[in-house]
matplotlib code that plots the C-alpha trace (Angstrom):
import matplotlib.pyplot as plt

x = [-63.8, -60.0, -58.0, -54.9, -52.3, -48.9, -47.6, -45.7, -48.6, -50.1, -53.2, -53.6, -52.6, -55.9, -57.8, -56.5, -57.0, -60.8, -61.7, -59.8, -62.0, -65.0, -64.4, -64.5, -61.9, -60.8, -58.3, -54.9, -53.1, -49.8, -48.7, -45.3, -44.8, -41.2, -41.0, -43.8, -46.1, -49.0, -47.7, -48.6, -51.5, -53.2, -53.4, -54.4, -57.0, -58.2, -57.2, -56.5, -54.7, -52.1, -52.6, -53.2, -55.4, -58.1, -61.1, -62.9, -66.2, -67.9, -69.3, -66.4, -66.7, -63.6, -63.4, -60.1, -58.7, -58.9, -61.2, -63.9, -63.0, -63.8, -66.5, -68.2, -67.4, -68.8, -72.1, -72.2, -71.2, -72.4, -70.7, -68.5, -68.7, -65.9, -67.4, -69.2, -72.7, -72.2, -72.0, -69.3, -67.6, -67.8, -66.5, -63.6, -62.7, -63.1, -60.9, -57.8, -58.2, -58.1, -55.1, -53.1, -54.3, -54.6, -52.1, -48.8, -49.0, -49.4, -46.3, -44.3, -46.1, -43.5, -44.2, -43.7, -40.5, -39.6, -40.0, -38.1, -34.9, -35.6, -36.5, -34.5, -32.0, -32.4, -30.5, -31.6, -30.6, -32.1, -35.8, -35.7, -35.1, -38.2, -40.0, -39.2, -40.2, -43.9, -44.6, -43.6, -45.1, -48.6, -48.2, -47.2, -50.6, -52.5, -51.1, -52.8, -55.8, -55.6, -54.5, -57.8, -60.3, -57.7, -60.8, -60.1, -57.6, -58.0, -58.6, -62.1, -63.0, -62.6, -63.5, -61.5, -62.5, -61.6, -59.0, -57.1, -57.3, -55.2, -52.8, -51.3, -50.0, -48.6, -47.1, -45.1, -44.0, -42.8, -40.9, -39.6, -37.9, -36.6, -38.4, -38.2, -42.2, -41.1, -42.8, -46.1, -47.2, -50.2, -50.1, -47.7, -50.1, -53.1, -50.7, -49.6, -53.7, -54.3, -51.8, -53.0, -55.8, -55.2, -57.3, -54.6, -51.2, -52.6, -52.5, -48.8, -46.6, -44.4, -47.3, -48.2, -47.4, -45.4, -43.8, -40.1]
y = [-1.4, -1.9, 0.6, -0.8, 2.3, 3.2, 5.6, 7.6, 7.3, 11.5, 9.7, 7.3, 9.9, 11.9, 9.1, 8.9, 12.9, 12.5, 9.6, 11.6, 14.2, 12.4, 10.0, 7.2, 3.9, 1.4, -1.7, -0.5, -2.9, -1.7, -2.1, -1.4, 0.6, 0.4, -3.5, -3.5, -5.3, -3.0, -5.8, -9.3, -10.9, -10.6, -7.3, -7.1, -9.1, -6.2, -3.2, -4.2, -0.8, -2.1, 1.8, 2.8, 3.8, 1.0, 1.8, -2.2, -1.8, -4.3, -6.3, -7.0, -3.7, -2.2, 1.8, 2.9, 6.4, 8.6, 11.6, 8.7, 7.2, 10.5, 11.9, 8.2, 8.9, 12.5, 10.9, 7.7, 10.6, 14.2, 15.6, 17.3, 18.2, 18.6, 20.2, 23.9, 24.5, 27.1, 25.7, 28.0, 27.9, 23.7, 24.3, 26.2, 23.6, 21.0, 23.1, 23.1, 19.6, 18.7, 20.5, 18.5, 15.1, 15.4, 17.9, 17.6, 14.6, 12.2, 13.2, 12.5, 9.2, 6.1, 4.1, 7.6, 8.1, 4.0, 5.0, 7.4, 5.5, 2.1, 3.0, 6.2, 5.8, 8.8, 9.3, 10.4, 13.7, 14.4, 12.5, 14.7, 17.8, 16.7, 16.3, 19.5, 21.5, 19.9, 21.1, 24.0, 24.5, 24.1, 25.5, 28.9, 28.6, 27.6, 29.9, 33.1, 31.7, 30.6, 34.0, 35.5, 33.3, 34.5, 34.8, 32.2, 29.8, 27.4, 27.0, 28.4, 30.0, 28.9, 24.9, 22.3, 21.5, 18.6, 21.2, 21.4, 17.3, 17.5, 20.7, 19.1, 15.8, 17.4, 20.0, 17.1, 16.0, 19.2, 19.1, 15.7, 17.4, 20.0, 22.6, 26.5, 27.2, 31.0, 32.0, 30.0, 32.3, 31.4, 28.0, 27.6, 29.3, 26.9, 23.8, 24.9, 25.5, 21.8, 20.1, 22.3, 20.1, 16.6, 14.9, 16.3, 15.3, 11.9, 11.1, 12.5, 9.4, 9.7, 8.9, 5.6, 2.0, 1.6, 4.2, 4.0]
z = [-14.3, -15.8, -16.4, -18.8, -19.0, -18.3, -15.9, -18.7, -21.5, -21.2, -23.0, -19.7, -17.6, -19.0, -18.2, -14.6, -14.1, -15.0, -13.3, -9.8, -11.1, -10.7, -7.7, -9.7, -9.1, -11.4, -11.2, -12.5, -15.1, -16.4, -20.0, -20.4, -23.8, -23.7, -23.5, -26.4, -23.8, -26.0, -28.9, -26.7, -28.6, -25.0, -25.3, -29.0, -27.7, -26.1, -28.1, -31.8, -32.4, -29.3, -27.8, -24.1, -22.2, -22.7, -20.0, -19.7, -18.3, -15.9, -18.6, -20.4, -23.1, -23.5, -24.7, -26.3, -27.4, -24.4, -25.2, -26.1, -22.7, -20.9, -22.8, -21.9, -18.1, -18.6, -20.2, -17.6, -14.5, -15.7, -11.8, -11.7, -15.3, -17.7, -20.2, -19.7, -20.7, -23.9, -26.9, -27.8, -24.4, -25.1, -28.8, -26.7, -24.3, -26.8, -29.1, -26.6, -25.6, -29.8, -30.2, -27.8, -28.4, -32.1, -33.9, -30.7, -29.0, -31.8, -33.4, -30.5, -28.7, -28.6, -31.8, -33.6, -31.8, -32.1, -35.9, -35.9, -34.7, -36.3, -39.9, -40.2, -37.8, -36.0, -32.7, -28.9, -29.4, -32.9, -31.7, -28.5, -31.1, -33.1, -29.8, -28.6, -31.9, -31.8, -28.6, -28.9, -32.3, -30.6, -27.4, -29.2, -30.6, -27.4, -25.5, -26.7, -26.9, -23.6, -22.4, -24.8, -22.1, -18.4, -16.6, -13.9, -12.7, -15.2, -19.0, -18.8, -15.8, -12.1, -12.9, -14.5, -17.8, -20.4, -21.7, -18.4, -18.5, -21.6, -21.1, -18.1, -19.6, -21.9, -20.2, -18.1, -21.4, -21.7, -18.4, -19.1, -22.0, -20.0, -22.6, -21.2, -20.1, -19.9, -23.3, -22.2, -18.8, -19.6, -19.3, -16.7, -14.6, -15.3, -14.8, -11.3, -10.6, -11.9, -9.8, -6.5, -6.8, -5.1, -8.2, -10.5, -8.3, -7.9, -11.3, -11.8, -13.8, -10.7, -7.9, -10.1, -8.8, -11.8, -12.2, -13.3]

ax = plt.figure().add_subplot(projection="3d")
ax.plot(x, y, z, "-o")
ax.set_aspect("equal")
plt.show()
């Protein structure tokens, strides 16, 4: 397998966390978002929407957007499982994991924030304001229902689910921005649980070959 990423991208850095998770390897191929390598017609070529991660299997299929990507590895390698057996404890990791990738970290990914600054003209500091707001506009929501399910180390119990392969990226993001984690216990806590775990640290931006 291929993994096309960058060591910044939280969506490839998903990716990375579950295949850790599941002791799987693939060849790493950078695609540098900031030089608009994710524009080269070679890479079009392989992703039309010109977005990372793209996971390209052995024969030649290529899988984009990363929850696809991962709920593929869960189906294709059920151990260790990122997804609980409930249906409504599934409906709660799933939940958490949606809220992430779909309501804050679209609104801050780098052809929003390239946007931003080319069409309105929007400075650093102003961009790094909008940033800031999103995230914390949805962790004040995730927090409390995290803190509702405090049962265990992690997101849902004593495991790591698909919700703990989101809430970490983003919570570097977080740090990156230098936003205050002091009203989010409750995730603070599950993020320093996640990156006890070796699969976790591995796939930190900063542990990647090209990392900046």
């Amino acid at each position: 397998m291929i993994l096309h990423g960058y060591f910044r991208s939280s969506a490839a850095y998903r990716v990375r966390i579950a295949m850790n998770l599941k002791g799987l390897e693939a060849e790493r191929r950078s695609v540098h978002l900031r030089r608009d390598e994710q524009r080269a017609p070679g890479f079009l070529a392989v992703n039309p929407q010109g977005l990372v991660p793209v996971l390209v299997l052995d024969d030649g299929t290529a899988l984009t957007q990363s929850l696809a990507i991962i709920e593929y590895l869960e189906e294709k390698h059920p151990s260790p499982p990122l997804l609980p057996q409930g249906a409504e404890d599934r409906a709660f990791v799933r939940a958490i994991a949606l809220a992430i990738a779909c309501d804050i970290h679209p609104l801050n990914n780098t052809r929003v924030l390239k946007y931003l600054e080319r069409v309105w003209g929007i400075d650093e500091p102003k961009r790094n304001e909008w940033y800031r707001h999103w995230i914390d506009e949805g962790f004040a929501a995730i927090e409390p229902q995290l803190a509702s399910r405090a049962g265990g180390r992690f997101s849902l119990g004593d495991t790591p689910t698909l919700a703990d392969v989101c809430l970490v990226p983003q919570v570097a993001n977080a740090g990156r921005l230098k936003i205050p984690m002091d009203p989010y216990p409750r995730i603070r806590a599950i993020n320093e649980a996640c990156l006890a775990l070796p699969a976790f640290d591995r796939a930190q931006p900063a542990a990647q070959p090209d990392a900046e």
